[in-house]
N, C-alpha and C positions, 0 to 999 in steps of 0.2 A: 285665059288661065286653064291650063291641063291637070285635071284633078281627079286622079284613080281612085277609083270602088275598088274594096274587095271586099265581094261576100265571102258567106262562112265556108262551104264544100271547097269551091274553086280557090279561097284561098290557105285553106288548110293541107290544100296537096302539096303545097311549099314548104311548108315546115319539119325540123326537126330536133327532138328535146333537146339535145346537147347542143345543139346551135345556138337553141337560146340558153342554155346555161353559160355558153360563150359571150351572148350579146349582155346577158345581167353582169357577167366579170368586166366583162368591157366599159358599161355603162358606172356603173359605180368607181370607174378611175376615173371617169370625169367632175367635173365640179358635183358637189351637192347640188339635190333638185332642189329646188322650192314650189311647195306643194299647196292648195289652197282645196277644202270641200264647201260648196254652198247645198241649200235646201231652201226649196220649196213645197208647201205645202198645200194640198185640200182635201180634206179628211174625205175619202180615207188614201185620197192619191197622194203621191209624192213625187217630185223631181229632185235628183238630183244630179249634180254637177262636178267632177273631180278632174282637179287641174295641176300639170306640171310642169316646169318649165327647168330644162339640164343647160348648161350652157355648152355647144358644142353639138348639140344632138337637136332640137327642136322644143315644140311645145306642143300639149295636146290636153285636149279637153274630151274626158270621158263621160257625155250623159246619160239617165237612166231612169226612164217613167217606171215607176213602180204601181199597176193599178188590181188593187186585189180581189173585185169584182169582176176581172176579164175572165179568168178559168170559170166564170155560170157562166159565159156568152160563148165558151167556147177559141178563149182568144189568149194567147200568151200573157202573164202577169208582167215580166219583167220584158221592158223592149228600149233600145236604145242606139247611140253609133258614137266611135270614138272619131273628133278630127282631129288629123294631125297637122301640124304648120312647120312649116321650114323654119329652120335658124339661123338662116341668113338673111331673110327680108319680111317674115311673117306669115308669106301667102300659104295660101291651105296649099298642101300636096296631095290628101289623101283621106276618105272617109271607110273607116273600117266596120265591118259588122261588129256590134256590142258583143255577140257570145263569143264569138273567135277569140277577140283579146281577153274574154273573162276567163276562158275555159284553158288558156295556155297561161295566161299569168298568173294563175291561183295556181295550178300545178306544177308550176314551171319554178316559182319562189320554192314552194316545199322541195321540191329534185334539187334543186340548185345549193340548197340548206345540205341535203342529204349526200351530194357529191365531197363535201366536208364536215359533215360531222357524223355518218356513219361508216361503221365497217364496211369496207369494199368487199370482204368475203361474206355479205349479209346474207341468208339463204331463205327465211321465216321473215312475209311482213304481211302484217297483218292492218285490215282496211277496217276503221267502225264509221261503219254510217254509209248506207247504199241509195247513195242519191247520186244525183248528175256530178256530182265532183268526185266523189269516192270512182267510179267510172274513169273518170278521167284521170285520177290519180294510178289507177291502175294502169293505163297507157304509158305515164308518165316515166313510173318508175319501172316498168320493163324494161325500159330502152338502156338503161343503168346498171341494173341487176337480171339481167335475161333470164340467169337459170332459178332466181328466186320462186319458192312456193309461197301461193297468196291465201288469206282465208280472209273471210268479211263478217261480220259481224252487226248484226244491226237489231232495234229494238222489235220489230217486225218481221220473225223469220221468212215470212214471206217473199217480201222484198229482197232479203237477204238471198235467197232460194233465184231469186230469178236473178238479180246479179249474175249470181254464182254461175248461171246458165247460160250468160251473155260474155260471160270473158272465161274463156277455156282452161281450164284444168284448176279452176278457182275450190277450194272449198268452202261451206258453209260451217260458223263455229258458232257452238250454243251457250257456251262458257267463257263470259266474258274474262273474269280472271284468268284460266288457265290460258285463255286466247292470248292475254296478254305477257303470260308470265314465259310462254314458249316462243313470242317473238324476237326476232332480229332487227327489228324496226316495227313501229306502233306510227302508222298515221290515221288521224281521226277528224272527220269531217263533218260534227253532227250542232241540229241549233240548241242544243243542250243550255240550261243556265247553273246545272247543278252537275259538279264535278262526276264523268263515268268513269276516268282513271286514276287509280289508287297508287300512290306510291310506294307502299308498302307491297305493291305486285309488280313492281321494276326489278330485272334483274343486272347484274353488273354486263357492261359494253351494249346496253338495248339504245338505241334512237328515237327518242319519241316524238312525233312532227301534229302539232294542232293547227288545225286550221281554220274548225267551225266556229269560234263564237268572235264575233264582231263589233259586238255592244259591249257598254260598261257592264252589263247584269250579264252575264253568258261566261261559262268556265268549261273546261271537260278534263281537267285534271287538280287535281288537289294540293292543300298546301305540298304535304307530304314529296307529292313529285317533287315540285319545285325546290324544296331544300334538299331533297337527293342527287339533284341533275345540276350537270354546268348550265345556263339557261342562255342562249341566243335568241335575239330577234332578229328581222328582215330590217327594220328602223324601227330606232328611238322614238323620233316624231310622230309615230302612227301607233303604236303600242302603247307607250306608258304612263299615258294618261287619258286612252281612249278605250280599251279590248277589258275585259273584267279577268282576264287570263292574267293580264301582268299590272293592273290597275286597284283591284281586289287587295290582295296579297301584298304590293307596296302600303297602301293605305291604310292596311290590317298591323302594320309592323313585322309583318310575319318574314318577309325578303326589306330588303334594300334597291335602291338604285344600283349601288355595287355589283349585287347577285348577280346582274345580265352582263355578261362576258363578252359579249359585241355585237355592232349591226353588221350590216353589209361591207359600208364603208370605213370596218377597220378588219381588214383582210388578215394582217400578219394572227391578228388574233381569232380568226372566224375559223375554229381548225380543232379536231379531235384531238386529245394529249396523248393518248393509252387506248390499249382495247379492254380494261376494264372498265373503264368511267361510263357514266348514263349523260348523256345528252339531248338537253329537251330545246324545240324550236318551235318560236311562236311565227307563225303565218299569218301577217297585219296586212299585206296589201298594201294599200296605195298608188296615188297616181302616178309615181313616178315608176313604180314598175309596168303601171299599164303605157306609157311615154316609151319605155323602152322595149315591151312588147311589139306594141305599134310599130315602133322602128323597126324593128327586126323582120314581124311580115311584110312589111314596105321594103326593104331591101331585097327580101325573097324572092317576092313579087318581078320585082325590076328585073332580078340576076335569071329568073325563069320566062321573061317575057323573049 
């Protein structure tokens, strides 16, 4: 059995964001995935396991030691490797570095959202939260909006500041409202549990892209947004009864099931109406976008070998 590595450097020279914007349209015209997460547990370690299976494309199993005593020894918290297997007979093809696939499929869903439901003449977006994803988000969406101006904003001007120092011509914003209220797009990546965006600070055609919170208890925008904005998810399955973004606010009575206007897999309606409307997109993840990630650096891979 011929079964390719690809680490993170060596395989990241292969990529390119619109390609995977292309391999996410691609994949979501194929059958629905079915998606499966298990957990294990030992306090205070965790494994977990997220698995997808597309018909047409393969199957892949994304795991993910979570140990949070490694940064005292000096050793990465989070380590893992996605495999991926053929769809023709099962056998593995390919075992990919965990951060590779983390680091383009988180950013790569929010680009992919933002290639259809923002303004193409965006010129103002604004990044809150300067951690390893806001970074990458910043990569993300240049490749889309080139001539756009970015500013960051984080709870720690600090970090904000050194961002701001590591991705060029970035600025540093001290006010969060007005950071938001001058936007062209708002995307936010932070583990917040208690809403930092107001929706009474939306202004009409803004794009606003969440991505940080994960859990039932985690939000970073408010009822308010959300009865303001048309609201998309990435999927149903992974959202709306797992992320406190869109699980919250159903449960509350405050939205509907209705309010969400579509996933992925209904295209004709995944789509800007007007350039005055506000549209809000929740970033859930999933194994089935990591399955089509995978695929896509595997293809890379090959076409550059």
């Amino acid at each position: 059995m011929n079964i390719t590595m690809i680490p993170f450097t060596e395989g990241e020279a292969n990529l390119d964001w619109r390609g995977l914007c292309a391999a996410f349209k691609a994949g979501h015209a194929l059958p629905k995935a079915e998606i499966a997460d298990t957990f294990l547990y030992r306090d205070p370690d965790t494994l977990l396991n997220r698995a997808a299976w597309i018909d047409g494309m393969g199957l892949a199993v994304k795991s993910a030691t979570i140990f949070p005593r490694n940064p005292d020894k000096g050793e990465a918290m989070i380590n893992g490797a996605v495999n991926l297997y053929s769809d023709d007979n099962g056998t593995l093809e390919a075992i990919v570095d965990f951060h590779l696939v983390t680091k383009w499929k988180t950013a790569g869903d929010s680009l992919f959202a933002a290639t259809r439901l923002a303004r193409p003449e965006s010129e103002t977006i604004l990044i809150v939260g300067a951690g390893t994803v806001g970074r990458n988000l910043w990569q993300a969406y240049r490749s889309v909006f080139p001539s756009a101006r970015f500013s960051i904003w984080n709870r720690t001007r600090a970090n904000a500041e050194k961002m701001a120092a590591d991705c060029p011509g970035m600025s540093v914003a001290d006010d969060l409202e007005a950071a938001v209220r001058a936007a062209d797009i708002v995307t936010s990546a932070t583990m917040s549990t208690e809403p930092l965006i107001k929706g009474d600070w939306l202004q009409p055609g803004q794009h606003i892209d969440l991505i940080g919170a994960y859990r039932p208890d985690m939000r970073e925008a408010d009822d308010a947004a959300l009865l303001r904005a048309r609201v998309f998810v990435d999927s149903y399955d992974t959202t709306i009864g797992h992320i406190g973004e869109i699980k919250i606010p159903i449960e509350a009575g405050v939205i509907t099931r209705e309010h969400l206007v579509a996933d992925y897999y209904e295209p004709a309606n995944f789509k800007r109406r007007s350039d005055d409307e506000i549209t809000l997109f929740k970033n859930g993840g999933g194994a089935h976008l990591d399955l089509m990630t995978s695929r896509y650096i595997l293809d890379a891979w090959r076409a550059a070998a």
